[in-house]
Residue, then its C-alpha position, 0 to 999 in steps of 0.5 A: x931202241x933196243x926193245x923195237x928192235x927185239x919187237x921187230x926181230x920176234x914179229x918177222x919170225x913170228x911170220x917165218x913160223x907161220x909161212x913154214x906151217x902153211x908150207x907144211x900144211x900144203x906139202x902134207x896135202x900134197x902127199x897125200x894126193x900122191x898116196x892116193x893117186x899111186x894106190x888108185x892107179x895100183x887097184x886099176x892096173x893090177x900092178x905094184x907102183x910103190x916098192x914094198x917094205x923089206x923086199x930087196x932089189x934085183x942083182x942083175 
């Protein structure tokens, strides 16, 4: 009994790693779409939309 249940435990997380990838693997899509929607939108505007790296806010 206790190997069926050792089984079953190892399957449903066999499946819970796989759902996860997928997620992962979407959300890595989904970001990149971001990126590149922000970078397209920055080159027609002439505008800067992301906050640059090692610059400092405003003190108002």
């Amino acid at each position: 009994m206790k190997k069926k249940t050792d089984a079953s435990y190892l399957k449903a997380l066999e499946k819970r790693l796989l759902e996860a990838e997928k997620e992962n693997s979407y959300l890595k899509l989904k970001a990149e779409a971001f990126e590149i929607a922000i970078q397209i939108a920055e080159e027609e505007f002439k505008i800067p939309i992301l906050k640059k790296s090692g610059t400092q806010q405003p003190k108002n």
